[in-house]
C-alpha positions as CSV (number, residue, x, y, z in Angstrom):
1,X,7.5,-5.4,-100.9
2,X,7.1,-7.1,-97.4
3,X,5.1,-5.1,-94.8
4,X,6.5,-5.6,-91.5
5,X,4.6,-6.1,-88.2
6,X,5.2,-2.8,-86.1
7,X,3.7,-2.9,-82.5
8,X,1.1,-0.2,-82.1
9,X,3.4,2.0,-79.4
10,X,5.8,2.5,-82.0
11,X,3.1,3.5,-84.8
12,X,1.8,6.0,-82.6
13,X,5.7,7.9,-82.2
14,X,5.8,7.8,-85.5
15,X,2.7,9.7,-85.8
16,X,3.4,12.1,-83.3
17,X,6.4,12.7,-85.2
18,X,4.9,13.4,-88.3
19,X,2.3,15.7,-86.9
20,X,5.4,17.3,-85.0
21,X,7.1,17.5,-88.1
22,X,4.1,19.0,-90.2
23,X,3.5,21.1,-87.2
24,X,7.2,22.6,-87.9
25,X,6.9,23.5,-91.9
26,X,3.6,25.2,-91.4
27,X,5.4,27.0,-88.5
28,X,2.0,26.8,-86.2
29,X,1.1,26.7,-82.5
30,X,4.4,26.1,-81.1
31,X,8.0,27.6,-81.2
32,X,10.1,26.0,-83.7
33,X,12.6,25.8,-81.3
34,X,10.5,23.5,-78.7
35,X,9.1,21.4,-81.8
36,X,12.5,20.8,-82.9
37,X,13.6,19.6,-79.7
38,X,10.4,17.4,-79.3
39,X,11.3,16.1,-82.7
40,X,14.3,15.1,-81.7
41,X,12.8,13.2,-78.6
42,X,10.8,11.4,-81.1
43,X,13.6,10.6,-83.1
44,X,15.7,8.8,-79.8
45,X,12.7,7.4,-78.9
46,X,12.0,5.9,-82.2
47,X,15.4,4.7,-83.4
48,X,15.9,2.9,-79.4
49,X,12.6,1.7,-79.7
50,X,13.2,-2.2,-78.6
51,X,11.0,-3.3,-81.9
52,X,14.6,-2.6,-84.2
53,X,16.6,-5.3,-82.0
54,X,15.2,-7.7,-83.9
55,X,15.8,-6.9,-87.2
56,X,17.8,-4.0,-87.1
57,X,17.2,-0.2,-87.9
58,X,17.1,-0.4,-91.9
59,X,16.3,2.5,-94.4
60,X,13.7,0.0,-95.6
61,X,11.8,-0.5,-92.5
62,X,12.0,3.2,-91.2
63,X,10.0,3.8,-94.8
64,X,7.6,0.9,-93.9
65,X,7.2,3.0,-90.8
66,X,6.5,5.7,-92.0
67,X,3.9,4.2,-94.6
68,X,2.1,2.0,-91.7
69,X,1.8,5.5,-89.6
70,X,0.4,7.0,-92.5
71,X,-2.1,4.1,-93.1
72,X,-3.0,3.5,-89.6
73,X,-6.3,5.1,-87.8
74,X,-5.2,9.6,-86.9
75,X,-2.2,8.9,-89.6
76,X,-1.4,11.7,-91.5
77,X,1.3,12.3,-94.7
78,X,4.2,14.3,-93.5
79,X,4.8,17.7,-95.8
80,X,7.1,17.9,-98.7
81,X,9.4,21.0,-97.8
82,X,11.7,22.6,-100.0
83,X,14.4,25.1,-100.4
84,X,14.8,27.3,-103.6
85,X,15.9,30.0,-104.7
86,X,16.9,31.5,-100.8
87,X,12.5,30.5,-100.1
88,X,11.5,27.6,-98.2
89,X,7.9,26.2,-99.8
90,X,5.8,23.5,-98.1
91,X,3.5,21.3,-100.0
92,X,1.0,18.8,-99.9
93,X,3.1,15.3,-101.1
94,X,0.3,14.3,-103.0
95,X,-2.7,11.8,-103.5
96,X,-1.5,8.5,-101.1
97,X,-1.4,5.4,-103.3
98,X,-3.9,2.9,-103.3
């Protein structure tokens, strides 16, 4: 699969939002309800970034996003969180492919 070339600003929300988002699960530091609201400044901020005018705003490239925040220098893989059984669990996804 095509990489594509996402300017650095744009890596860097993307980041934040991770760590925002991992920040969340674990239920650390901050209120939930200020991270979810700073979640969701991410979120505007990343989906009316201007980098998606040019190609558009795709299921494929918000993954390639996510994957070139990941890879990129302070990245960090965002939690696996899941609901069973009336219990929310929060896990490490895994070992990041080589």
């Amino acid at each position: 699969m095509a990489s594509f070339p996402f300017p650095d600003d744009l890596i860097h929300l993307r980041q934040q939002w991770t760590r925002t988002y991992n920040l969340l699960a674990v239920g650390q530091e901050k209120g939930a309800a200020e991270l979810r609201r700073e979640l969701i400044g991410l979120s505007c901020l990343i989906s009316g970034h201007p980098f998606w005018r040019a190609g558009g705003y795709s299921a494929v490239r918000r993954v390639e996003l996510r994957r070139a925040a990941e890879a990129a220098a302070g990245g960090e893989q965002q939690l696996v969180v899941r609901y069973t059984d009336g219990t929310f669990t929060v896990s490490d996804p895994g070992p990041r492919p080589s």
